[in-house]
C-alpha positions in Angstrom: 117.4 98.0 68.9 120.8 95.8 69.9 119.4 96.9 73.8 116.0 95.8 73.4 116.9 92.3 72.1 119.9 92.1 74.8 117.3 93.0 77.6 114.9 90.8 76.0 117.9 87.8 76.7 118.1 89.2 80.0 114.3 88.1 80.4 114.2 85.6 78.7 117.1 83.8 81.2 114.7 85.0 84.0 111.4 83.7 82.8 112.9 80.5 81.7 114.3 79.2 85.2 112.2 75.8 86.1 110.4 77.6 88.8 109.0 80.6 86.5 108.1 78.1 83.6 106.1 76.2 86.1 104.2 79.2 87.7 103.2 80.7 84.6 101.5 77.4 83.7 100.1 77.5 86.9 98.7 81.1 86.5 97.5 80.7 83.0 95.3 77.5 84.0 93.9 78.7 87.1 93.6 82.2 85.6 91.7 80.4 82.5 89.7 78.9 84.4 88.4 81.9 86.9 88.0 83.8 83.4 85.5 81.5 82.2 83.3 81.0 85.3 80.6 83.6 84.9 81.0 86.7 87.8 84.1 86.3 88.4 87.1 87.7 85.6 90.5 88.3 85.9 90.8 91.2 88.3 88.8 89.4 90.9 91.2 86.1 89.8 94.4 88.0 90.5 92.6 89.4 93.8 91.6 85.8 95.2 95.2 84.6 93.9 97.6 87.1 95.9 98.3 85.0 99.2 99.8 82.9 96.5 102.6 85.3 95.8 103.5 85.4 99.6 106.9 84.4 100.2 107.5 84.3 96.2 110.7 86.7 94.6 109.3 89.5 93.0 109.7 88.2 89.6 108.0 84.5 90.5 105.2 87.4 91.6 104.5 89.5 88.5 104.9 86.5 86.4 102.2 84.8 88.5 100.5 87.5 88.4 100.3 88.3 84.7 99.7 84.9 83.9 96.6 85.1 85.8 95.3 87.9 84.1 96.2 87.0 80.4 94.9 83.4 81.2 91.4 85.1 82.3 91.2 86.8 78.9 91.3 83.6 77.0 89.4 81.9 79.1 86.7 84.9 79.8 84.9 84.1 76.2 84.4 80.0 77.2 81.1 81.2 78.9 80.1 83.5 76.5 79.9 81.2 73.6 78.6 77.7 75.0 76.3 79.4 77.8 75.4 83.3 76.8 76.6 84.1 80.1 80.5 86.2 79.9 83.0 85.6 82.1 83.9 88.9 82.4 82.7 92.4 80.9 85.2 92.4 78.4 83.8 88.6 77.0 80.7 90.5 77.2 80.8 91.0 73.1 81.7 87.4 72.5 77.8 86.8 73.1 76.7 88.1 69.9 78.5 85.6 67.4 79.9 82.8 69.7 76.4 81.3 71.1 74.6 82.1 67.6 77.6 79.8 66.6 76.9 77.3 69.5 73.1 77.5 69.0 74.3 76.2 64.8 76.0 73.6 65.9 79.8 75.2 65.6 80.7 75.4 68.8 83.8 73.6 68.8 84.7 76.1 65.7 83.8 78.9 68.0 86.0 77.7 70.9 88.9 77.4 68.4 88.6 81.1 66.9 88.7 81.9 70.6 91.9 80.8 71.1 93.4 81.5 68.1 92.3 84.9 67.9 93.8 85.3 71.5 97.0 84.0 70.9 97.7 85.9 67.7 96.2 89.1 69.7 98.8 88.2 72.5 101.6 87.6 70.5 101.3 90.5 68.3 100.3 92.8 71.3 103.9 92.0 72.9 105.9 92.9 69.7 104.4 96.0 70.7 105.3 95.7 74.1 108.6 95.1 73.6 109.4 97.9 71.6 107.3 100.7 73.5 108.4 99.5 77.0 112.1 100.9 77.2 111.4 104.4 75.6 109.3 105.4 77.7 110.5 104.0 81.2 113.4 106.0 79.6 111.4 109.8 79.1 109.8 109.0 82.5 112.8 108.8 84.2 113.1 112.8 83.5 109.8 113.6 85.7 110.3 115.5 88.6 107.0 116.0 90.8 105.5 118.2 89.0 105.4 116.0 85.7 104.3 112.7 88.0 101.4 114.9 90.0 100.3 115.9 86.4 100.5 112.5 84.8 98.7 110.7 88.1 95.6 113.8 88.0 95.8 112.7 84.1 95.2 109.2 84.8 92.6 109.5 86.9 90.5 112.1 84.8 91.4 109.8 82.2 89.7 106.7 84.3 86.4 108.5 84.6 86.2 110.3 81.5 87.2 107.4 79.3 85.0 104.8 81.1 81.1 104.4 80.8 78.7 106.0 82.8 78.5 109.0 84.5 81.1 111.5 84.4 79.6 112.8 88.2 79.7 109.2 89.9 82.8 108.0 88.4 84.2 111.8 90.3 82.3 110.9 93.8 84.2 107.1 92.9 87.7 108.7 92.7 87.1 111.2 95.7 86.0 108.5 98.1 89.2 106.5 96.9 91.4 109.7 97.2 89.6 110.2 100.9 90.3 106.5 102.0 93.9 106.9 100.8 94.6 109.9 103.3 94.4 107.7 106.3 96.7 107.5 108.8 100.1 108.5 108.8 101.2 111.6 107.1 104.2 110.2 105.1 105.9 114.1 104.8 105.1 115.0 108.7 104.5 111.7 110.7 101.2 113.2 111.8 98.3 111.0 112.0 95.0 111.4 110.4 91.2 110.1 110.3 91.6 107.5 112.2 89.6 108.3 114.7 91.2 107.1 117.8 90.6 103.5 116.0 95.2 102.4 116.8 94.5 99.5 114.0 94.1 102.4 110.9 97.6 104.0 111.7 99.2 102.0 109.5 96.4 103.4 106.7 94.4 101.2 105.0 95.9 98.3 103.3 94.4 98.6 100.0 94.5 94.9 99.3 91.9 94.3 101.5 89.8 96.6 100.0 90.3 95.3 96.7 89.7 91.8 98.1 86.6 93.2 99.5 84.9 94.9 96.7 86.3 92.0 94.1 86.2 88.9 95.2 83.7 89.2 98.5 81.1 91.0 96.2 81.0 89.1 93.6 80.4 86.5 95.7 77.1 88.7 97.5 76.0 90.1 93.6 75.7 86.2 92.3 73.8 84.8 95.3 70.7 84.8 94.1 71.5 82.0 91.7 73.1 79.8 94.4 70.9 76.9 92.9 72.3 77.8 89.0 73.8 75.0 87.0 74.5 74.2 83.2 73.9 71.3 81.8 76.3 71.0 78.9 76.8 67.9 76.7 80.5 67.5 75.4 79.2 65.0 72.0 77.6 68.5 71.1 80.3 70.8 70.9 82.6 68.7 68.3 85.8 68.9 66.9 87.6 72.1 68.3 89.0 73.3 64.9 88.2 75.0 62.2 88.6 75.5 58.0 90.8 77.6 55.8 88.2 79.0 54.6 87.0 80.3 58.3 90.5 81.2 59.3 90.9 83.3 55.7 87.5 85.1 57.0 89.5 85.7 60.7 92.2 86.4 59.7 91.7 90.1 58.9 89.6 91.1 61.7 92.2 89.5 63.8 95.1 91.8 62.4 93.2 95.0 62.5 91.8 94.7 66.0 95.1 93.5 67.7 97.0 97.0 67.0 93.4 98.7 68.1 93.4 96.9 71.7 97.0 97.3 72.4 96.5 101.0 71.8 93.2 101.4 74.0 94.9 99.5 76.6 97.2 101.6 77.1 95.1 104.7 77.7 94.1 104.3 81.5 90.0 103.7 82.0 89.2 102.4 79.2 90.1 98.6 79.1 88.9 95.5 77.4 85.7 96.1 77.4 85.6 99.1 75.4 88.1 98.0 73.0 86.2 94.8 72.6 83.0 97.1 71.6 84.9 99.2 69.2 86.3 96.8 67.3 83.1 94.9 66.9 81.6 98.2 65.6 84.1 98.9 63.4 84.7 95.5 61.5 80.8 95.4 61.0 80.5 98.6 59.8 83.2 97.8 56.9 82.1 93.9 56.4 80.4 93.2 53.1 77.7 91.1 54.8 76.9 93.1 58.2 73.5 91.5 58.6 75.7 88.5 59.4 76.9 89.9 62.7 74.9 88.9 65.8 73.7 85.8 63.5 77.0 83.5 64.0 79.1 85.6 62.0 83.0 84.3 63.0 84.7 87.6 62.1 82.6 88.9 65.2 84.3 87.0 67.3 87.5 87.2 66.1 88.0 90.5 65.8 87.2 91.3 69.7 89.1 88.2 71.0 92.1 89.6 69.3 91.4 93.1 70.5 91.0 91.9 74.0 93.9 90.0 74.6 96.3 92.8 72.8 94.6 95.3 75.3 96.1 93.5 78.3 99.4 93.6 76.7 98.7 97.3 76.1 97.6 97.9 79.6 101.3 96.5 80.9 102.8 99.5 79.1 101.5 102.5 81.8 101.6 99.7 84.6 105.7 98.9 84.0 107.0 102.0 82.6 105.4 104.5 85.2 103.5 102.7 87.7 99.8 103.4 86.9 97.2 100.7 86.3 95.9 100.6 82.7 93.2 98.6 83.5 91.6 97.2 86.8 93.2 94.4 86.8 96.7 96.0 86.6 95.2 98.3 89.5 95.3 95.0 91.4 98.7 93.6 90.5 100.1 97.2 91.2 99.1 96.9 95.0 100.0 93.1 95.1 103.6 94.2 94.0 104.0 97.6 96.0 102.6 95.0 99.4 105.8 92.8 98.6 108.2 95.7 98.1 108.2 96.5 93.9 107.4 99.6 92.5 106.5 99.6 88.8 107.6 102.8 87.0 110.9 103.8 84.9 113.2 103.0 87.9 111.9 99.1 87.4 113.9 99.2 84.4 116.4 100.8 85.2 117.7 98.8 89.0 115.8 95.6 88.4 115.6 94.7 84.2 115.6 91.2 85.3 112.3 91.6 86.8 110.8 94.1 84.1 112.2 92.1 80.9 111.8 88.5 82.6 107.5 89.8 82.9 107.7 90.7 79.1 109.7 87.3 78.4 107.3 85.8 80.2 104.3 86.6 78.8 105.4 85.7 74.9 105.9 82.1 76.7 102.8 82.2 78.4 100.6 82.8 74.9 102.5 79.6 73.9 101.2 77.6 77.3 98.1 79.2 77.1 97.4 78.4 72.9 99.0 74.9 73.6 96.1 74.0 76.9 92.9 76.2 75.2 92.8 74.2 72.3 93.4 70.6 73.3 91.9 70.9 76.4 88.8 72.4 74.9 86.3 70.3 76.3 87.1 69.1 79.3 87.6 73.1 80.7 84.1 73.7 79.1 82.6 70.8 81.7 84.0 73.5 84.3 81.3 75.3 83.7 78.8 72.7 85.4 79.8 73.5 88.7 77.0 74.8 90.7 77.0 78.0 92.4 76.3 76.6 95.6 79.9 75.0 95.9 81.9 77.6 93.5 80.8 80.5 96.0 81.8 79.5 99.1 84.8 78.8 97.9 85.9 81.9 96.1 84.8 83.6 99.9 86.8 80.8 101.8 90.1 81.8 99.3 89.0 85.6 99.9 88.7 85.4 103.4 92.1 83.3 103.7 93.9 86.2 101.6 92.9 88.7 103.9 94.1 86.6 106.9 97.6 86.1 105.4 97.8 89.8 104.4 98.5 91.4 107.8 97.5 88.8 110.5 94.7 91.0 111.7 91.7 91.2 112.8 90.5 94.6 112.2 91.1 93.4 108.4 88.3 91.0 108.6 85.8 93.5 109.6 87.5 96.0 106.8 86.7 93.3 104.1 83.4 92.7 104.9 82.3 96.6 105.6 84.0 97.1 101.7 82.5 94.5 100.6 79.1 95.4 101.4 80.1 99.1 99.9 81.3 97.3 96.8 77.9 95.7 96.6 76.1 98.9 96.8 78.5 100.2 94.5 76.9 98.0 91.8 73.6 98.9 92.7 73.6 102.2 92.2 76.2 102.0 89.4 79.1 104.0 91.2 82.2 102.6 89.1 84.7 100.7 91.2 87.9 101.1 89.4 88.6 104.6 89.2 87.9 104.2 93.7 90.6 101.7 93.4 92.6 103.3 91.1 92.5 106.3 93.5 93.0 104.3 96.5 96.2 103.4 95.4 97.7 106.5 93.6 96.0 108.6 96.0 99.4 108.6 98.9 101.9 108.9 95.8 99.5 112.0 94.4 99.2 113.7 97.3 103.3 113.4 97.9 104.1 115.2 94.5 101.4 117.8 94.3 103.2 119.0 98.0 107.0 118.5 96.7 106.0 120.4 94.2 104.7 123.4 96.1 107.9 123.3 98.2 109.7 123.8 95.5 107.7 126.6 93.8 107.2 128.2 97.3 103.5 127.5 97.3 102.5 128.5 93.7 100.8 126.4 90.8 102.3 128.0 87.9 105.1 125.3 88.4 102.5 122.7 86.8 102.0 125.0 83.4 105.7 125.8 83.4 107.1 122.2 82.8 106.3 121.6 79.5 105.4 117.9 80.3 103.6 118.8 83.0 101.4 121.4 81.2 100.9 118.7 78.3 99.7 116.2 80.5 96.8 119.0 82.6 95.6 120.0 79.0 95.5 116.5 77.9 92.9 115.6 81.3 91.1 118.9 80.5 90.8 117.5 77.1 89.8 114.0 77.9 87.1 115.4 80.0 85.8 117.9 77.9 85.4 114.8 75.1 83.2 113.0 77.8 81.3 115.6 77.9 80.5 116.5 74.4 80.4 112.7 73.8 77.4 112.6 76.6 75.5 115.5 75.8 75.3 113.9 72.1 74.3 110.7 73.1 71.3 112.8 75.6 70.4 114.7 72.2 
């Protein structure tokens, strides 16, 4: 306990330098605002914001970065409840309450539970944080390759298994992200591969450019075809952003309850915000009182899953710091941002660089604060955002994407990469193939591949080394259960 709070010093003396402070108000406005535009979210936010981070130390970075993402989540539900239109998937459930709410007249009371419910979600959801974070950068420390190819074939089994949809697309998703991730350079032999005689792929494929291209550059190609869209929203309407005791006594409960239940989705890889968001909303109807009240303006419906979906992006920091895999898309993002500027995430982070681990945590319980302190106030005039037409919000979400992708590597072969992505990405949403568990495998696919053959060196070519470390073996049976539950779970919901 006396280490947690003296790293959590330690963090706090890093996040609180002039230049941090500053950042993480500039992250949690900008990422508010992407969050609330409608298409865009925060892991297309944090995607359009890397070039940003060029040139920044690695803890200005993360910081920026997370600031970004938790200021999409509180901004993500701004759309939802004065437009029916979500930011985001996860703001998806914010619909059924908050613009019933708007449509009554009480959407200023809406907009307030929305921040609230964030904040209190956030804050809790790092108490949390704090005290998982440590143990288990500590037990991961004791992986050998075994353990780490076991955990990364968990994660990804996890990804598709845990996620909507099919369990056979989401499989074709992670092979073509495992297949793109074996290109060029053999990092055990030097020996190149796939690259067809093309000298620019050597290198491999920088996977920020293909997470800039089936982001940002598709979203911009899947929201085209309402170039001409524009909401006309009166600000006399929406009223005084606040709301009663006798609302926040009906909040307060489905806040507490769904805060513990999104930190602990979060941290299960695949599953995300979105799915916490819809579990919680099931569960606090199914044990209100007055359930014919949900979908009809019913404030504990949008309490509950604004709590729940901020708490899961503090949940989804947990597999991201302590052992380097994404726990949502977003944090599949930010992973590749930081490994591009030369941080790895994982157990080591805490143990050679605390200031940088601890000063993200620190950070994060100051940028609730920020955030709580500029969604509430500031109310009404980041609703009026939401009147800017497609026509000029596009192009400049490609301009920013394009300009990313310039700054990444100085090439030109990356501009043709972003745009043949890009239009794969767009595909990708037409025939419902899921993109994070392709970028998930994109980038654990090198680091997958490395373990699986350390490990057969050290076995002399046989398996059984994965069933004989006991932490190994528990991580294969939990994929094998994981995907057996899809399974079951699909076949009943066919019946």
């Amino acid at each position: 306990m006396q280490e947690i709070f003296a790293n959590l010093a330690l963090g706090f003396e890093t996040a609180f330098t002039l230049t941090n402070i500053i950042w993480v108000f500039i992250g949690g406005v900008l990422g508010t605002i992407i969050g609330m535009l409608p298409g865009l979210g925060p892991a297309t936010g944090v995607a359009i914001l890397i070039p940003i981070t060029f040139g920044m130390n690695p803890a200005t970075a993360l910081i920026t970065m997370c600031a970004v993402y938790y200021g999409a989540m509180f901004g993500g539900s701004r759309a939802s409840i004065m437009i029916n239109t979500p930011g985001d998937a996860a703001s998806i459930v914010s619909c059924f309450d908050g613009y019933p709410m708007t449509k009554q007249g009480r959407a200023g009371a809406a907009l307030a539970i929305s921040a609230i419910a964030s904040f209190i979600g956030g804050m809790i959801g790092m108490i949390f944080l704090i005290f998982l974070t440590q143990p288990i950068a500590n037990a991961a420390l004791k992986f050998g390759p075994a353990e780490m190819f076991s955990l990364m074939m968990f994660a990804l089994v996890a990804t598709i298994s845990l996620s909507e949809g099919s369990i056979l697309k989401g499989i074709i998703a992670i092979t073509f992200g495992l297949m793109l991730s074996t290109i060029g350079l053999d990092a055990l032999t030097g020996i190149t591969r796939f690259t067809y005689g093309i000298r620019s792929l050597e290198d491999s494929i920088d996977f920020l450019v293909i997470i800039i291209g089936v982001y940002a550059i598709t979203e911009v190609y899947k929201n085209f075809r309402d170039l001409d869209t524009v909401y006309n929203l009166d600000a006399k309407s929406i009223g005084k952003v606040a709301i009663t005791k006798q609302e926040f006594k009906q909040s307060i409960g489905p806040m507490l309850r769904a805060t513990p239940l999104g930190f602990f989705v979060g941290v299960l890889p695949g599953m995300g915000a979105t799915i916490a968001t819809f579990m919680d909303y099931a569960m606090e109807k199914s044990i209100s009182k007055h359930p014919e009240k949900f979908g009809k303006g019913a404030i504990e419906g949008l309490a509950g899953p604004e709590s729940a979906n901020n708490a899961c992006s503090c949940g989804a920091m947990v597999p991201l710091l302590t052992l380097g895999i994404p726990g949502s898309g977003t944090t599949a993002v930010m992973l590749g941002a930081l490994t591009l500027i030369g941080v790895r995430p994982g157990p080591l982070l805490f143990a050679q660089h605390p200031d940088i681990a601890w000063g993200v945590i620190a950070s994060m319980l100051l940028g609730n604060i920020i955030l709580i302190l500029i969604n509430l106030p500031m109310a009404i005039p980041l609703v009026q955002l939401l009147r800017i037409p497609n026509r000029l919000m596009l192009p400049s979400v490609f301009g920013l994407a394009i300009l990313g992708t310039y700054f990444l590597n100085y090439s030109s072969f990356d501009f043709i990469l972003v745009m043949i992505t890009a239009i794969l990405g767009f595909l990708f949403s037409k025939i419902d193939l899921p993109i994070p568990p392709m970028v998930l495998a994109l980038i654990l696919g090198g680091t997958t591949e490395q373990t699986f053959r350390n490990s057969m060196v050290l076995s002399d070519g046989s398996l059984s080394i994965l069933f004989q470390k006991p932490l190994s073996a528990v991580f294969l049976v939990l994929a094998a259960v994981s995907l057996l539950y899809a399974l079951i779970k699909r076949r009943k919901k066919a019946a």
